[in-house]
C-alpha positions as CSV (number, residue, x, y, z in Angstrom):
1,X,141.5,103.7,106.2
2,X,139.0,105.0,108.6
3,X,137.1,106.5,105.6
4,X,137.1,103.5,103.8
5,X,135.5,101.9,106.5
6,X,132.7,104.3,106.5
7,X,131.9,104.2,102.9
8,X,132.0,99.7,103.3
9,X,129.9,100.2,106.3
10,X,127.2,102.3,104.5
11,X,127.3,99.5,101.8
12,X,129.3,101.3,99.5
13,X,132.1,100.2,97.3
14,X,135.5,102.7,97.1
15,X,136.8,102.8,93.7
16,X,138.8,106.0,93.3
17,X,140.2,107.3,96.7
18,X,142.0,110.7,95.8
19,X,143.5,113.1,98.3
20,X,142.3,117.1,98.1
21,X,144.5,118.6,96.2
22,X,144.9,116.2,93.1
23,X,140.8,116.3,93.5
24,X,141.2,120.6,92.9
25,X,144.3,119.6,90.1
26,X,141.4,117.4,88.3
27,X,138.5,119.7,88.7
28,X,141.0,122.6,87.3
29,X,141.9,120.4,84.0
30,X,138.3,119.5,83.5
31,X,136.8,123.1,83.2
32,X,139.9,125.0,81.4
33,X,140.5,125.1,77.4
34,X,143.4,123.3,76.2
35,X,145.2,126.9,75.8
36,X,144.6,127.6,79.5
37,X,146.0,123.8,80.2
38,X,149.5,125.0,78.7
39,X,149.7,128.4,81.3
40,X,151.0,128.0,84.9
41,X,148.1,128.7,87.7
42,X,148.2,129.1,91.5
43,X,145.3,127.4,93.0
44,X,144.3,128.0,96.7
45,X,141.6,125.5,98.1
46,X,140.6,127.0,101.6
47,X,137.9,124.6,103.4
48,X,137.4,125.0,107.4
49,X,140.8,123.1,108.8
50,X,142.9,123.2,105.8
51,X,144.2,125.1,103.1
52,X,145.7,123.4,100.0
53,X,148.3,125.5,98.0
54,X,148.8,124.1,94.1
55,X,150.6,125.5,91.7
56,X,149.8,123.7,88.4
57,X,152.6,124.2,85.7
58,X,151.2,123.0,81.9
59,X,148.8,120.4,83.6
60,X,151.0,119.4,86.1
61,X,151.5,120.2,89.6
62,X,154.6,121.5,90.5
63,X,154.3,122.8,94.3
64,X,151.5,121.3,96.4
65,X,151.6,122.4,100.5
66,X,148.9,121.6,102.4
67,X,148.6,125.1,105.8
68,X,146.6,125.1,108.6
69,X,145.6,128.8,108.1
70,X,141.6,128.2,107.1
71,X,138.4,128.3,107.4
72,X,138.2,127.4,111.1
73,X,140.7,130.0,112.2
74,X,139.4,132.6,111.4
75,X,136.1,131.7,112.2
76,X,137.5,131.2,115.6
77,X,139.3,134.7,115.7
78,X,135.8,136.3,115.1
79,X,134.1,134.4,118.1
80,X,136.8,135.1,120.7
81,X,137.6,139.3,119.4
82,X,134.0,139.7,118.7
83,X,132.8,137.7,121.7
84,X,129.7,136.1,120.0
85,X,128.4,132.1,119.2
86,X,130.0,130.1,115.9
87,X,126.8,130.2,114.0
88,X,127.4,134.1,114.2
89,X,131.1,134.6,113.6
90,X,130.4,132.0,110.5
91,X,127.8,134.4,109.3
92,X,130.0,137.7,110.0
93,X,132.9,136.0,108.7
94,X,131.0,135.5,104.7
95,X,128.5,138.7,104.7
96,X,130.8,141.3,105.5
97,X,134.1,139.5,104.7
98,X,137.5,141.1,104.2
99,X,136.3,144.2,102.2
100,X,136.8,147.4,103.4
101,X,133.1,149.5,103.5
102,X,132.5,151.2,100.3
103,X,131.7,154.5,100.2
104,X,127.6,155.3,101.3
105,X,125.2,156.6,98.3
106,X,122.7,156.6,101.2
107,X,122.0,157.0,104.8
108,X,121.2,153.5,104.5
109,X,124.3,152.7,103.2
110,X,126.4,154.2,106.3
111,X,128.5,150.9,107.3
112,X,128.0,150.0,110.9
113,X,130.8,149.4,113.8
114,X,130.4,145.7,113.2
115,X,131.1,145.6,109.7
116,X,134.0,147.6,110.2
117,X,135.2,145.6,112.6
118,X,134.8,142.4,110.9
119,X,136.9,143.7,107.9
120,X,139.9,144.8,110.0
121,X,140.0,141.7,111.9
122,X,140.1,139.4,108.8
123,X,142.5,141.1,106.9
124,X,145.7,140.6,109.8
125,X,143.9,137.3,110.1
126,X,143.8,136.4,106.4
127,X,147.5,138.4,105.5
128,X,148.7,135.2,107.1
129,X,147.0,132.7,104.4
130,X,148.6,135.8,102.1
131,X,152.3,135.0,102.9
132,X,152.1,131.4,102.9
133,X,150.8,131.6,99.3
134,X,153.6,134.0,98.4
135,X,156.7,132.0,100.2
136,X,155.2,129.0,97.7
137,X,155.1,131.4,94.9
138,X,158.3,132.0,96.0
139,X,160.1,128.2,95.9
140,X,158.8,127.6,93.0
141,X,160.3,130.7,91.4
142,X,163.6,129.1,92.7
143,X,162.7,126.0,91.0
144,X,164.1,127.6,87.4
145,X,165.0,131.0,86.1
146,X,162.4,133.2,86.9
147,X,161.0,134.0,83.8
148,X,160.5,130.4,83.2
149,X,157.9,130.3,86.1
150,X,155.7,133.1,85.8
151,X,152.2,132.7,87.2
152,X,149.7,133.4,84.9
153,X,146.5,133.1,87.0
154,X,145.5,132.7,90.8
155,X,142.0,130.4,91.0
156,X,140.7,130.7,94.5
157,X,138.2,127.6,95.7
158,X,136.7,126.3,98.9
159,X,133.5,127.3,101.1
160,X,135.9,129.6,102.7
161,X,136.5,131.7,99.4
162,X,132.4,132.2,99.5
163,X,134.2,135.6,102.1
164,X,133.2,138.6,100.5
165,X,135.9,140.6,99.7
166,X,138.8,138.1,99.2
167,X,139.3,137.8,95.6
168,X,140.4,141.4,95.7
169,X,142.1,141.2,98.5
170,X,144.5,138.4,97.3
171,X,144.7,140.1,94.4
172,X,145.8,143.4,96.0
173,X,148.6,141.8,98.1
174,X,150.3,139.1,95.6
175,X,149.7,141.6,92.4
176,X,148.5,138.3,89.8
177,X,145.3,138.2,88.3
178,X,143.1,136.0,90.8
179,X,139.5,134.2,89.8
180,X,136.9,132.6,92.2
181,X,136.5,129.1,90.5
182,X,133.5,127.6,89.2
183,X,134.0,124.0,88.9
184,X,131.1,123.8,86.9
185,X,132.2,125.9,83.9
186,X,132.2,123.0,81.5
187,X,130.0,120.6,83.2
188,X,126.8,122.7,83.1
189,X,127.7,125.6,80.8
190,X,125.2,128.5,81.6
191,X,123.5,126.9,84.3
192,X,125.0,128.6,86.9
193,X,124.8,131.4,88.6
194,X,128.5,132.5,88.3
195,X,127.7,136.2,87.4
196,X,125.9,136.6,91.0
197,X,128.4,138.0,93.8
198,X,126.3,136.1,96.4
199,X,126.2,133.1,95.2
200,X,129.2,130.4,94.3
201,X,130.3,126.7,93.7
202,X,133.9,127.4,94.6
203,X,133.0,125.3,97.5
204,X,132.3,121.9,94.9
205,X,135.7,121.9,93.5
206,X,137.1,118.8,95.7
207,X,133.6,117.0,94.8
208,X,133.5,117.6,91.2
209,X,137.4,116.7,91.5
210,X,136.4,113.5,92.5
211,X,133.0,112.8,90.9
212,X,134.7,113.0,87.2
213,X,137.5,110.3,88.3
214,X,137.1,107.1,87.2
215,X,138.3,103.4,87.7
216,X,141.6,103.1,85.6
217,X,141.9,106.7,84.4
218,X,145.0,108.2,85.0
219,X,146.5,108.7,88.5
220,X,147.3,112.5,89.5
């Protein structure tokens, strides 16, 4: 209501109020082909307080948690184990990410301390948000017999999944296939820069969710 409020204040009229994980569901059935649509996805929207959990089942969501495991916490862990400001833990937290330090080609390759540092302290932080994506992995494989409710694909979305590293991270831990989203895929084909590593819309998949509803479509 509060929201509402806002938006009548500012002289603007609410027509579609959606809440963010049905805005993710939406954004997810815009951009995929109607082969995809018929597969069963995982879909973790991480923004700074909360994390939504979605597991989409032919179009349809089937499992939808909202965890407090985000953004904002492990921002937080940064600042207070690497005693530093927010602006710099943010900053930490996306450059260097959870990835472990590749090998050097180069002197100037030689990862530093803080690096180093950075990864370790994001992946206990992150192994967290990890677990709570497998226990939902698990109820919904109790939902059925299990090889009715095979995941086919984990889409990962949210400023917070900008963190370099995570995608293989994830990927490592739960053992499924897992894709950064682009909510623009179908919107503005080829007009995006999907294909560069520093540079994402994960973080638009609530606002495109959104944007493309309508008044009178179809509730989600």
């Amino acid at each position: 209501q509060q929201r509402i409020e806002i938006l009548v204040e500012a002289g603007l009229i609410p027509v579609v109020i959606d809440v963010d994980s049905f805005a993710v569901e939406n954004a997810i059935s815009i951009n995929l082909s109607e082969e995809d649509l018929r597969k069963t996805f995982l879909v973790v929207n991480c923004g700074v307080q909360t994390t939504n959990i979605i597991i989409i089942e032919k179009g349809k969501s089937r499992v939808v948690r909202d965890v407090f495991i985000a953004g904002e916490t492990f921002t937080k862990m940064l600042q207070r184990n690497l005693q530093t400001n927010w602006t710099q833990a943010e900053e930490n937290k996306i450059k260097y990410g959870i990835s472990e330090p590749a090998a050097p080609s180069s002197e100037d390759d030689v990862p530093g301390p803080l690096q180093q540092q950075v990864a370790s302290l994001l992946s206990a932080s992150v192994k967290e948000l990890v677990s709570e994506i497998q226990r939902s992995i698990d109820y919904y494989q109790t939902q059925g017999a299990a090889s009715d409710k095979h995941i086919d694909r984990i889409f990962l979305c949210g400023g917070t999944m900008l963190m370099k590293g995570i995608a293989g991270y994830v990927e490592s831990k739960i053992k499924l296939p897992v894709t950064i989203f682009n909510p623009f895929t179908k919107i503005a084909p080829g007009n995006t820069p999907v294909s560069d590593p520093e540079f994402t819309f994960a973080q638009y998949a609530v606002a495109v969710g959104l944007a493309t509803r309508s008044k009178g479509d179809t509730e989600k």
